[in-house]
ROMIMI-634601 format. One record per residue (C-alpha): x negated, y, z. Coordinates in nm, 4 decimals. Layout:
<atoms>
(atom (X,Y,Z))
...
</atoms>
This chain:
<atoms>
(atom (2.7821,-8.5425,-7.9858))
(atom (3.0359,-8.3015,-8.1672))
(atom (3.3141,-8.1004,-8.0426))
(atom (3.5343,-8.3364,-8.1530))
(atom (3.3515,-8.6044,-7.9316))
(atom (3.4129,-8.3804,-7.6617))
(atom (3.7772,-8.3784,-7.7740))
(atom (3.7839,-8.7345,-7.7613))
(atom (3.6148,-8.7533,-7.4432))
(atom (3.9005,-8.5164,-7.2691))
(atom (4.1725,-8.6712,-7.4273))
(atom (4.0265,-9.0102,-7.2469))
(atom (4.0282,-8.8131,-6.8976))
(atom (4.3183,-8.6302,-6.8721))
(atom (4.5783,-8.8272,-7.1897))
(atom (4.5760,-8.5325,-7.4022))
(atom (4.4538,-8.1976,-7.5254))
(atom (4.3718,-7.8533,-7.2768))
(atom (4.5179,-7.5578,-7.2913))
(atom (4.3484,-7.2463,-7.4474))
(atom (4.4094,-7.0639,-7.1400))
(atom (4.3240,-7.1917,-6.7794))
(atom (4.4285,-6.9243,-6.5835))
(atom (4.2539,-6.9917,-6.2700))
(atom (4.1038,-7.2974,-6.2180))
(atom (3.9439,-7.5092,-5.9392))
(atom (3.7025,-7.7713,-6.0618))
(atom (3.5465,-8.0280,-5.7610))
(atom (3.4330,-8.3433,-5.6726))
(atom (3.5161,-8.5371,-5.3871))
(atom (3.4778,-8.8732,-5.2092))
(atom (3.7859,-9.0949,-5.1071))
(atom (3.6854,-9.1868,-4.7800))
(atom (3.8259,-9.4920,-4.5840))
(atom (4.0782,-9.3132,-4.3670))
(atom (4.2158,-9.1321,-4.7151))
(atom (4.0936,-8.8129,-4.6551))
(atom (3.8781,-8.6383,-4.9808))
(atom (3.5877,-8.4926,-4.8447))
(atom (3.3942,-8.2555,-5.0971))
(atom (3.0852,-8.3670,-5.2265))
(atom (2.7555,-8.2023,-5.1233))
(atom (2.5036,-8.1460,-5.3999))
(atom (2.1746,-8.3242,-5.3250))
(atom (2.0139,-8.5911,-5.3627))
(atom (2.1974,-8.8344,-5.2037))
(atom (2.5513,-8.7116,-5.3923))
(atom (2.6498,-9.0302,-5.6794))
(atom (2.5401,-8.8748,-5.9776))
(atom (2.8452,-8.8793,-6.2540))
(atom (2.7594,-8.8207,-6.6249))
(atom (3.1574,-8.7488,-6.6711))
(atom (3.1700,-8.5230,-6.3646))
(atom (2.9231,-8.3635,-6.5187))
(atom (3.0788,-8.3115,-6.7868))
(atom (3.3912,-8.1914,-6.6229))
(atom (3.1976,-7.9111,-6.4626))
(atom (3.0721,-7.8282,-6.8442))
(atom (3.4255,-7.8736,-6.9474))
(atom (3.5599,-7.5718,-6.6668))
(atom (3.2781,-7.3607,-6.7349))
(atom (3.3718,-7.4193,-7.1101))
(atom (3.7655,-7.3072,-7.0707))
(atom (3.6978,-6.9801,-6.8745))
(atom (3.5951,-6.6295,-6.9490))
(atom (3.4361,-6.5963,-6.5809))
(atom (3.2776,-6.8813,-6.3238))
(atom (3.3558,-6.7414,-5.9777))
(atom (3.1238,-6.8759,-5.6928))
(atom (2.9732,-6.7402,-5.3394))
(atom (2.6808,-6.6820,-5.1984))
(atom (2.6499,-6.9575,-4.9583))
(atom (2.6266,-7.1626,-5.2995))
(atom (2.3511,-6.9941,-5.4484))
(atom (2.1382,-7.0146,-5.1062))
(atom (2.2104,-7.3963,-5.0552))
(atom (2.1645,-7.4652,-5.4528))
(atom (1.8447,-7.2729,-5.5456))
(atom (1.8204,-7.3640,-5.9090))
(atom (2.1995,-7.3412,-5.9994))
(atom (2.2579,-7.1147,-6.2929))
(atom (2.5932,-7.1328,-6.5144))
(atom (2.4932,-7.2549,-6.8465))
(atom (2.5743,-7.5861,-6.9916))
(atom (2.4371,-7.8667,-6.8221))
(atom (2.2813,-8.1474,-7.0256))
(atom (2.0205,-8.2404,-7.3066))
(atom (2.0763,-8.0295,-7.5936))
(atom (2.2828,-8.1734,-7.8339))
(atom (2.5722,-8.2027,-7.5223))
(atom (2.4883,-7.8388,-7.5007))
(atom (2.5572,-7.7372,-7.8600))
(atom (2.8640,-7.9752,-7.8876))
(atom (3.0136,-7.7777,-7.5788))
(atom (2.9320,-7.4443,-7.6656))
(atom (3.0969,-7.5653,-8.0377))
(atom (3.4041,-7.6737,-7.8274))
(atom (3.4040,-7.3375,-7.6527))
(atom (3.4211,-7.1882,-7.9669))
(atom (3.6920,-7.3971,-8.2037))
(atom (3.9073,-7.5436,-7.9362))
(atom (3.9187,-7.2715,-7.6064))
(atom (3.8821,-7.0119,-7.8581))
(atom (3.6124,-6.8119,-7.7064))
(atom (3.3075,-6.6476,-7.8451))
(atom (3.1364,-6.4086,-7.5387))
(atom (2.9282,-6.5238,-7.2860))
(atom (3.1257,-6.5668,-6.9640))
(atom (3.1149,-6.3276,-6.6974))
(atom (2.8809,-6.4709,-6.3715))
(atom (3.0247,-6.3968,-6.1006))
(atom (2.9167,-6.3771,-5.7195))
(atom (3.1052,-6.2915,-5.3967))
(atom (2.8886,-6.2369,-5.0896))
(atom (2.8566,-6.0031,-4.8048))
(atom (2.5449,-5.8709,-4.9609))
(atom (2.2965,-5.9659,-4.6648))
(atom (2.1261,-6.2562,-4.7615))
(atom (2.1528,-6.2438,-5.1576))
(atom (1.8658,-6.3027,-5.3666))
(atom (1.8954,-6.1017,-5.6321))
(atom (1.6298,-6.3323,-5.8226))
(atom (1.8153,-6.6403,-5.8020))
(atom (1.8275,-6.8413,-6.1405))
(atom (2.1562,-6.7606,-6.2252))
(atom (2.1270,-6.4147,-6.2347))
(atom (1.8528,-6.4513,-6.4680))
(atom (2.0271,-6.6824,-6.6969))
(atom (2.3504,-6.4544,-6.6660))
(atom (2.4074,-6.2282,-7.0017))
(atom (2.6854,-6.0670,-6.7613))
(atom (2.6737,-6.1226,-6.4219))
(atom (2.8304,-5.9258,-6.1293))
(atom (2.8298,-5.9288,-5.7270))
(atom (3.1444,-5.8289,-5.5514))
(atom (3.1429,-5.7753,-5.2091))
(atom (3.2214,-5.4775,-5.0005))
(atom (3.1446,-5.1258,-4.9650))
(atom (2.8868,-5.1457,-4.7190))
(atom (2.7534,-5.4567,-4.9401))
(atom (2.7632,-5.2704,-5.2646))
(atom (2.5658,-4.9415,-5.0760))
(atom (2.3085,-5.2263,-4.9620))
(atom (2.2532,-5.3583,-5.3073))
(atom (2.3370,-5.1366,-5.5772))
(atom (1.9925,-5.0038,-5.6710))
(atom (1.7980,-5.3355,-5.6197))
(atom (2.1006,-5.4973,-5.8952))
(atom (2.0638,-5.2503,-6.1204))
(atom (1.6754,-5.2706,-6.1939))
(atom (1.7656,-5.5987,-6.2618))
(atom (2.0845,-5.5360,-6.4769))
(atom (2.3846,-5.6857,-6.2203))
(atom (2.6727,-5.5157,-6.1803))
(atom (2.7948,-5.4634,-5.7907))
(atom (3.1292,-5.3705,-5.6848))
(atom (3.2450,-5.2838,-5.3601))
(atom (3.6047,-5.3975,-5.2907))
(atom (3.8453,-5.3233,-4.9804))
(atom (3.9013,-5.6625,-4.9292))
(atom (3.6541,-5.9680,-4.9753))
(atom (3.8451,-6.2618,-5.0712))
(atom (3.8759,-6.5015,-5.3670))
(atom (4.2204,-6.3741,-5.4241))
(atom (4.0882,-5.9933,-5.4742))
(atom (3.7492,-6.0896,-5.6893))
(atom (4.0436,-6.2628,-5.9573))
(atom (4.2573,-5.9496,-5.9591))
(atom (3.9843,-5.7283,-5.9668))
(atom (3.8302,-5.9123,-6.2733))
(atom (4.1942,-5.9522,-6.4494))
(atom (4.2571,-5.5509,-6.4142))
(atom (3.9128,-5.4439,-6.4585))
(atom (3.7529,-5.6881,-6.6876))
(atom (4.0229,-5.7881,-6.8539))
(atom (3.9658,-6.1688,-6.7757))
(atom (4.2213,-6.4002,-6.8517))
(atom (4.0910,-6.7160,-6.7215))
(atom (3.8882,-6.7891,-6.4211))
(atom (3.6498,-7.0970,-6.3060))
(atom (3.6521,-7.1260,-5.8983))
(atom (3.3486,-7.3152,-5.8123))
(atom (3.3156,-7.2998,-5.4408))
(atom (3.3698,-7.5729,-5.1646))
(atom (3.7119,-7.6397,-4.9560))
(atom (3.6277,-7.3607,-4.6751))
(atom (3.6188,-7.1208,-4.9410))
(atom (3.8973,-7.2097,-5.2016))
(atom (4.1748,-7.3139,-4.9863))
(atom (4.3074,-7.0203,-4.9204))
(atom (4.3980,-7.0592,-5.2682))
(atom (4.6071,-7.3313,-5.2045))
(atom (4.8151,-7.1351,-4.9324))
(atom (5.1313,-6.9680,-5.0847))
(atom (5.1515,-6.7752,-5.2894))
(atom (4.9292,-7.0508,-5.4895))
(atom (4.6545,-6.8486,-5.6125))
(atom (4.5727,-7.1456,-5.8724))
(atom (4.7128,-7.2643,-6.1916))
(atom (4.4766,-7.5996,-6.2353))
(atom (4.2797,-7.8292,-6.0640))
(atom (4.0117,-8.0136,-6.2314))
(atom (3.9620,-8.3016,-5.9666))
(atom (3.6610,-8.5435,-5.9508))
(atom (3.6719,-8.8704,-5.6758))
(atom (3.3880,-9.1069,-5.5945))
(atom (3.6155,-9.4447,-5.5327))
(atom (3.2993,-9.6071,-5.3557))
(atom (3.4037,-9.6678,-4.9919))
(atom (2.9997,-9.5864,-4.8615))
(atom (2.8177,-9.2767,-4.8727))
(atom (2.6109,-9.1113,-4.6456))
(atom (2.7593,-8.8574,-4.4079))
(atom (2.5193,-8.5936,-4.5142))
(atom (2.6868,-8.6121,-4.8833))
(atom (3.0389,-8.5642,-4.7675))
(atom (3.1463,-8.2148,-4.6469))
(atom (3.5066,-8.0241,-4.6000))
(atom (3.8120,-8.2254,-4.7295))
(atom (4.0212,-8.0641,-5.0057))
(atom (4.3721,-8.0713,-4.9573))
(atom (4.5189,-8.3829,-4.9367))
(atom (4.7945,-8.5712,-5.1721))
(atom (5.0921,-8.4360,-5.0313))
(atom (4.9921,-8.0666,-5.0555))
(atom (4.8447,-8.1160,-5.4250))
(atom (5.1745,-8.2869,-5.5291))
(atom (5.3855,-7.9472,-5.3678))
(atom (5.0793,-7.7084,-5.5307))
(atom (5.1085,-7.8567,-5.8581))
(atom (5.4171,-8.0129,-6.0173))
(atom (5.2008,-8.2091,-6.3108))
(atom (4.9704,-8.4191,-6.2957))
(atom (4.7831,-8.6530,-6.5484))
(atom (4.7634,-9.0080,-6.4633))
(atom (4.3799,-9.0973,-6.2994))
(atom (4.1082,-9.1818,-6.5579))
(atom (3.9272,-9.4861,-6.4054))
(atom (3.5839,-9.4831,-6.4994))
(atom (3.2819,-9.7096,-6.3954))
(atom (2.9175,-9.5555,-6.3973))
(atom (2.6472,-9.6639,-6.2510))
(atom (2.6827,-9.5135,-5.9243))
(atom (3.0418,-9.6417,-5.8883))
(atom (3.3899,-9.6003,-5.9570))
(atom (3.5225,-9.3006,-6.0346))
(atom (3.8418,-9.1026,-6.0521))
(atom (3.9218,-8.8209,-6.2656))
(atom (4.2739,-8.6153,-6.2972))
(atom (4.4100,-8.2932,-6.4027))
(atom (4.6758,-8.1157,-6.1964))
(atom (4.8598,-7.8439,-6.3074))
(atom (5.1654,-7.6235,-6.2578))
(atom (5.3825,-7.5017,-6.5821))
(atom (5.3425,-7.2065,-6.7104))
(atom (5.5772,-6.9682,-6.9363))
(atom (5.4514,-6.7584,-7.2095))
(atom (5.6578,-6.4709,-7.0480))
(atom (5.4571,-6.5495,-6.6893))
(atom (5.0988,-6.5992,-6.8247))
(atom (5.1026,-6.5221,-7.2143))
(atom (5.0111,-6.9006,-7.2655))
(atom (5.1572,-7.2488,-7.3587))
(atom (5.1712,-7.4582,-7.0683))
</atoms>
């Protein structure tokens, strides 16, 4: 695999080629359940694996200059980390792709939000993190500060604990221009409320009509509410794997150079 085959391989998903720029950007998977409702998908190991979800999440990761999650994530998914998923030549062809086509060449920035009390500062993904930092609040920041920095993690304490702040904090402070949300429903949709607080969704759906209830958690928001979020959409990408049939679609709303400094 090249980065062309991963050019190929989005222009099959979403009809067409990404933009450079993301700005923020929600990428999850979900189940459409009998009643129509799209209940998030728990990671374990009873989710349907999905070698082009997979890929999707890659494909985020790939677009962004920071991946924004919580802590709740990293103490239900012990081995998570932020690198490339995949055997190795998926890997390179990605990182290639990050490269020539998203036109990016540092590391992204890890990021964390948490109240700071039950962090584990030794989780995988710190380790595997060339920049990673925790934001949570004052008191947080006091709590963890000296532990994080003996390990080389950046804490900072904010007024305000919310995905909304973490993004405007890293656009004024780190100067990042596009950002990866990967948390569940209860987290991210406040995002949704107005003012949106996204630009893109990167949606995933399981089209199976059985799963276990263990595998199915909050619902994202439903049809109706992504239609008045976002005001594109590409047409669904039907896709059978082995685990079922899937879904995949990108939703978007336009964006002016004069707004966001991008093309649409």
């Amino acid at each position: 695999m090249s980065a062309a085959d991963c050019e190929r391989r989005i222009r099959r998903l979403y009809g067409g080629p990404l933009p450079v720029h993301a700005g923020v950007l929600h990428v999850t998977s979900a189940w459409r359940s009998p009643d129509g409702t799209l209940p998030a998908l728990e990671i374990g190991p009873d989710a349907p694996p999905s070698d082009h979800d997979l890929f999707v999440l890659n494909l985020a990761r790939a677009r962004c200059d920071a991946i924004l999650t919580t802590g709740e994530i990293l103490r239900r998914e012990t081995s998570l980390t932020h690198e490339f998923q995949g055997p190795p030549e998926r890997v390179g062809s990605l990182r290639d792709w990050r490269g020539s086509a998203a036109a990016r060449s540092a590391a992204p920035w890890s990021v964390v939000l948490t109240s700071g009390r039950d962090i584990d500062l030794d989780h995988p993904l710190f380790g595997a993190a060339p920049r990673a930092l925790v934001a949570t609040s004052a008191s947080g920041r006091r709590r963890l500060a000296e532990a994080a920095a003996a390990r080389g993690i950046e804490v900072v304490g904010l007024s305000r604990t919310g995905l909304r702040e973490v993004i405007d904090f890293l656009r004024r402070e780190r100067a990042v221009g596009s950002v990866c949300v990967e948390a569940g429903p209860t987290t991210a949709n406040g995002l949704y409320a107005e003012p949106l607080g996204l630009d893109e969704l990167m949606l995933s759906v399981f089209e199976e009509p059985g799963l276990t209830p263990a595998v199915a958690g909050a619902a994202v928001p439903d049809g109706q509410r992504l239609s008045r979020c976002f005001r594109r959409a590409s047409e669904p990408c039907e896709i059978s794997e082995p685990s079922g049939r899937w879904s995949f679609r990108r939703l978007w709303r336009p964006r002016t150079r004069a707004r966001a400094g991008q093309r649409p």
